[in-house]
Wavefront OBJ file of the C-alpha trace (Angstrom):
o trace
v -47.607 34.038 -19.651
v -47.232 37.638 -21.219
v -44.575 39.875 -20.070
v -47.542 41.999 -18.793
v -49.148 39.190 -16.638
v -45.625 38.432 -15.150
v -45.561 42.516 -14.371
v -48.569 42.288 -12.550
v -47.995 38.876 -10.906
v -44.888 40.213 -9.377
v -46.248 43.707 -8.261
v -49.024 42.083 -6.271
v -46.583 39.029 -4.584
v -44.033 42.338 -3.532
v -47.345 44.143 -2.236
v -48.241 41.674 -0.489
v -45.077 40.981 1.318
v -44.470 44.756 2.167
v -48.164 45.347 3.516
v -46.945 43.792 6.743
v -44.638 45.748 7.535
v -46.406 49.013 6.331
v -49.695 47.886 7.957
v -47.383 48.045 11.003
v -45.969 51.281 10.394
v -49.706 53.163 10.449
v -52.085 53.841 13.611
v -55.063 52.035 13.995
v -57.820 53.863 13.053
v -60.374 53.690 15.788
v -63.761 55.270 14.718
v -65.292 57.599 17.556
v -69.020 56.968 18.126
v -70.277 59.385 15.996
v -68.128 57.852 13.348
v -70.143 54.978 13.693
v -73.315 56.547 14.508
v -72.883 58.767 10.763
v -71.658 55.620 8.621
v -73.771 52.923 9.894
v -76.907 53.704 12.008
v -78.281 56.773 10.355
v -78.172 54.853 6.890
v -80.695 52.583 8.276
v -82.814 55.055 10.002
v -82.888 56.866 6.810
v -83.552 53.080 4.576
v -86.470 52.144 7.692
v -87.989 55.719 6.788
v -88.278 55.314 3.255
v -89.349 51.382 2.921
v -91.922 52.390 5.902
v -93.059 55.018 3.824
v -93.069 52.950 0.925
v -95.029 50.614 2.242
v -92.734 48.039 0.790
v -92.829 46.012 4.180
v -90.316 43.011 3.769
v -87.476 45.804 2.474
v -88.549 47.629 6.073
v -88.211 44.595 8.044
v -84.375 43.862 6.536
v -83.509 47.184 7.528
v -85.009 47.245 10.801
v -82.548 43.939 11.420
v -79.908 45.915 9.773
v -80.471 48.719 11.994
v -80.948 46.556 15.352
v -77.516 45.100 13.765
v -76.069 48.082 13.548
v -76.704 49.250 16.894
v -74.901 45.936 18.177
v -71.584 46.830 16.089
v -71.532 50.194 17.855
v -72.188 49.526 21.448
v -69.439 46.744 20.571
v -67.134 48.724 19.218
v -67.616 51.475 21.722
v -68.573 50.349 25.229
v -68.304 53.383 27.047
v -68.462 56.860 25.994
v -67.743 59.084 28.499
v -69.088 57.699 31.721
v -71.997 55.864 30.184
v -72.319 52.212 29.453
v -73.309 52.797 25.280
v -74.651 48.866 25.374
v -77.304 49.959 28.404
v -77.716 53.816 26.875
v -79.164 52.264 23.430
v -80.993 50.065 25.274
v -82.881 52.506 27.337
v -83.777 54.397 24.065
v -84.791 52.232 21.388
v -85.151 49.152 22.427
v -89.091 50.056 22.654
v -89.695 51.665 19.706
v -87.853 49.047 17.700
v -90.073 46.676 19.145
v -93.112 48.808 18.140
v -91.276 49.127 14.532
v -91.376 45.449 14.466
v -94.906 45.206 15.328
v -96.080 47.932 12.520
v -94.562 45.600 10.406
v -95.817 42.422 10.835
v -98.889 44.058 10.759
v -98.070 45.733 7.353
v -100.045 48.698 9.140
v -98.219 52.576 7.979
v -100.405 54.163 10.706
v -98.108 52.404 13.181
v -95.309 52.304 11.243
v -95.254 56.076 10.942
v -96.038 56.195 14.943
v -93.339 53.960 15.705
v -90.927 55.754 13.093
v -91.638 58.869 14.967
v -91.200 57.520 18.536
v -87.405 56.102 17.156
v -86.961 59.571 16.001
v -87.688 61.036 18.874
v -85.943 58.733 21.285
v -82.483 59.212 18.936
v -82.746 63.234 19.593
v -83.399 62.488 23.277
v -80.362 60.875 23.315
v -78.629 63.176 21.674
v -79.616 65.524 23.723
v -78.971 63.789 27.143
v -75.384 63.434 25.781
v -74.399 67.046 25.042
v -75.056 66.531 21.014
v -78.221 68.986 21.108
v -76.825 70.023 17.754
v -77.368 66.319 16.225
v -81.016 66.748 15.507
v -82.378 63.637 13.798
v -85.511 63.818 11.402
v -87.443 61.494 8.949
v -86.141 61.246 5.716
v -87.768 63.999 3.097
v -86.133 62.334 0.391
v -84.346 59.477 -0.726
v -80.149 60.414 0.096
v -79.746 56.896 -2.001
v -80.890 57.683 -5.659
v -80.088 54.574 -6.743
v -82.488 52.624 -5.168
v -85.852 52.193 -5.755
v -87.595 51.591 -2.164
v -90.828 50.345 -3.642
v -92.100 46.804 -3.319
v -91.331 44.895 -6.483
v -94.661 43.853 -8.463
v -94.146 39.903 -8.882
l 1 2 3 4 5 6 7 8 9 10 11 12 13 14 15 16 17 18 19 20 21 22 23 24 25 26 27 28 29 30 31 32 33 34 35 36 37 38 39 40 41 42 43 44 45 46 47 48 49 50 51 52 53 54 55 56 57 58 59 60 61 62 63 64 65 66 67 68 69 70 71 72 73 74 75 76 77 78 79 80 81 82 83 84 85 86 87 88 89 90 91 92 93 94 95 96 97 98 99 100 101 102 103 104 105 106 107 108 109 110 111 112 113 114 115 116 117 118 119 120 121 122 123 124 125 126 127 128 129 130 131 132 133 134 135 136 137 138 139 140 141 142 143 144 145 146 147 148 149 150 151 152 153 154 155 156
């Protein structure tokens, strides 16, 4: 074993014994619900918008799971804000239009994709709204914030 291998071996076996105690050492970071909301729902919303618009229906279906997903992890992760139940509050706002997201799918149909998109959209600002964030005004996507992916259907 090289003398540099040996270096490196033993840099990562103290690291790894001193993490402990450092992890320790640090507060938890606990991410606040619009932590949560910023880094893992609006992605999707954005991702749904531009597959939907892309007609590229079995990438808009993943991140319509992705998004229902990420909708879990939050109301999970934060169970109450304020005096409201976050589990029952997403439920009373998109649990319907996701459904009617689902349906546009199926039916590969952007008429109702784009209806349903809208209704989503529009249930997110109510929300926003009904919570004091009036500010957090939620739109659909006007271009791709992910250049490095191509949200068209793949020709096979």
């Amino acid at each position: 074993m090289s003398n540099y291998r040996r270096l490196t071996v033993a840099i990562a076996t103290a690291a790894a014994f001193a993490a402990p105690g450092l992890a320790s050492a640090q507060p938890a970071f606990r991410p606040g619900l619009g932590d949560l909301m910023t880094a893992f729902v609006q992605p999707r919303h954005v991702k749904l918008g531009l597959a939907g618009n892309a007609k590229n229906w079995p990438y808009a279906a993943y991140e319509l799971d992705e998004l229902r997903e990420a909708f879990d992890d939050v109301a999970a992760t934060v169970p109450k804000y304020r005096d409201l139940s976050v589990p029952d509050l997403i439920a009373a706002t998109v649990k319907q239009p996701l459904a009617a997201l689902d349906k546009a799918i199926a039916a590969k149909d952007a008429n109702r994709f784009t209806a349903a998109y809208g209704q989503l959209t529009a249930s997110c600002n109510a929300c926003h709204q009904s919570t004091d964030h009036a500010v957090v005004v939620i739109q659909p996507p006007t271009e791709a914030a992910f250049p490095d992916q191509d949200f068209r259907r793949p020709a096979r």
